[in-house]
N, C-alpha and C positions, 0 to 999 in steps of 0.2 A: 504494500500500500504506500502512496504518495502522496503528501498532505502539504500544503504548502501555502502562505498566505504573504500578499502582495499589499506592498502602503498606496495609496491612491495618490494623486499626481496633487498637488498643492491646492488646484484651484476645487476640487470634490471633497477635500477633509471634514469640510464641515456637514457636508452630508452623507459620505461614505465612508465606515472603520477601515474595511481593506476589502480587496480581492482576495480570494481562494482557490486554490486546484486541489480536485479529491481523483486520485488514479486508483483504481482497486481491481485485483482479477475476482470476479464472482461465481464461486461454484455453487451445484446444486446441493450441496452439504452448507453453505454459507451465503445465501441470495439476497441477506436480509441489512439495508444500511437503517441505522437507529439515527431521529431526528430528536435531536436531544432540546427541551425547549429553555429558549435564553431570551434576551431582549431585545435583539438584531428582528429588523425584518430582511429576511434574503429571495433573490431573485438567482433562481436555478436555471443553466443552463444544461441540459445534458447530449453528450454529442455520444454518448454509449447506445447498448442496448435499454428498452423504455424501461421506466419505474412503474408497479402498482403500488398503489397506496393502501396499507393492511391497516385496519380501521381497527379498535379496541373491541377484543375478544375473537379477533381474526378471521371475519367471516363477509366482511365488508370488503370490497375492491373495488381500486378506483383508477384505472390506467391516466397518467398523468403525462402531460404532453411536452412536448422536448425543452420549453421554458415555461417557468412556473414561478408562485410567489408562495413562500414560505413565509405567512404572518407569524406574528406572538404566538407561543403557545403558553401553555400550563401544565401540558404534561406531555411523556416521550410517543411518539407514533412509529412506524415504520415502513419504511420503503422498499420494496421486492426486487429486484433485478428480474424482470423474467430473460428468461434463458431458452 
């Protein structure tokens, strides 16, 4: 995995903390990225395979599209790689 986080160019500080890159290989033993909740809102870009969104008690899906907005949360959610 490759995690890596970018300072934004002078004139966006005020309204962006940083850029990020997340590189991960996902196997079918491990499909699952956790959205852990913080105060950031992010805007996801994904140029991989799509994310399903596994809703609390795992039964909910919700195929998410190549960019997306990650509001507030309150508590952790998870995201599928499908394969």
């Amino acid at each position: 995995m490759k995690y890596q986080e970018y300072e934004p160019h002078a004139s966006l500080r005020d309204y962006v903390k940083c850029f990020w890159i997340l590189e991960k290989e996902y196997t079918r033993d491990a499909p699952n990225e956790e959205v852990t909740p913080d105060a950031c809102i992010e805007l996801i870009l994904n140029f991989g395979s799509p994310y399903v969104l596994q809703r609390e008690g795992g039964m909910d899906r919700e195929m998410l599209a190549r960019s997306w907005l990650a509001c507030r949360r309150s508590r952790c959610c998870f995201a599928r790689m499908e394969l």
